[in-house]
C-alpha positions as CSV (number, residue, x, y, z in Angstrom):
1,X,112.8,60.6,39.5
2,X,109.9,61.4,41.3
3,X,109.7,64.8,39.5
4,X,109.2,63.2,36.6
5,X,106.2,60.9,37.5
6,X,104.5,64.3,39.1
7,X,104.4,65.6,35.7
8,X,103.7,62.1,34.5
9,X,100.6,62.3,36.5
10,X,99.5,65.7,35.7
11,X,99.5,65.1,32.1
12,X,97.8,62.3,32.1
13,X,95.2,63.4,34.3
14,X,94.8,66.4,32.1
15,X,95.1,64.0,28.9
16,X,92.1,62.1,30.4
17,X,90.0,65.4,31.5
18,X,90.4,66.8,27.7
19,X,90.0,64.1,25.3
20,X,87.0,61.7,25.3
21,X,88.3,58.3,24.4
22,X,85.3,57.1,22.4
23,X,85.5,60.8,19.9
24,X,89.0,59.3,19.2
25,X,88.6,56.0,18.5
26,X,85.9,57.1,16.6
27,X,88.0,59.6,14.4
28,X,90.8,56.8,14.1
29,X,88.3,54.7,12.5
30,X,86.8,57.1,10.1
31,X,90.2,57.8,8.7
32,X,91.0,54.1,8.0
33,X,91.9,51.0,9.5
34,X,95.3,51.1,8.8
35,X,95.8,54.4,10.0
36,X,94.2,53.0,13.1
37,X,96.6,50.0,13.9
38,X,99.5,52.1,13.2
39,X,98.3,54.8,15.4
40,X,97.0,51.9,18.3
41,X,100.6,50.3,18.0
42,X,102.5,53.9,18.3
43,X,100.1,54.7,21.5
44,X,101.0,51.5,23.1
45,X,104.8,51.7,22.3
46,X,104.6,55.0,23.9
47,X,103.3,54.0,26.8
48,X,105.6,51.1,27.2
49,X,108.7,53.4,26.6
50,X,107.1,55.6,28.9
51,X,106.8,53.0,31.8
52,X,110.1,51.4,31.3
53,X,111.7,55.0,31.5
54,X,110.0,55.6,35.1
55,X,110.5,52.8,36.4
56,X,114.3,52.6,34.7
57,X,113.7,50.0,32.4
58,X,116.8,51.5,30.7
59,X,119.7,49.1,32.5
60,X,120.6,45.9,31.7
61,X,119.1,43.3,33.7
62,X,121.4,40.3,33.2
């Protein structure tokens, strides 16, 4: 598992070194507002998902 939050790291950090946040946003927002929240709610889902599945959210917890 921790294999996988190595690469989690790298991309990220090469995510953050690439794209400026603000150019994005920016671009969202020029294409529409819709477009926007759907893409803002995918990101964030994403992330979630992402989170749960490294720190193995997966199992039940009852």
């Amino acid at each position: 598992m921790k294999n996988l939050q190595a690469y989690f790291f790298a991309f990220m950090l090469v995510l953050t070194m690439t794209v400026s946040s603000c150019d994005v946003i920016g671009d969202i927002f020029q294409a529409g507002m819709w477009t926007a929240v759907i893409v803002i709610v995918l990101v964030i889902v994403l992330v979630l998902w992402l989170l749960r599945k490294i720190r193995g959210g997966g199992r039940n917890r009852l």
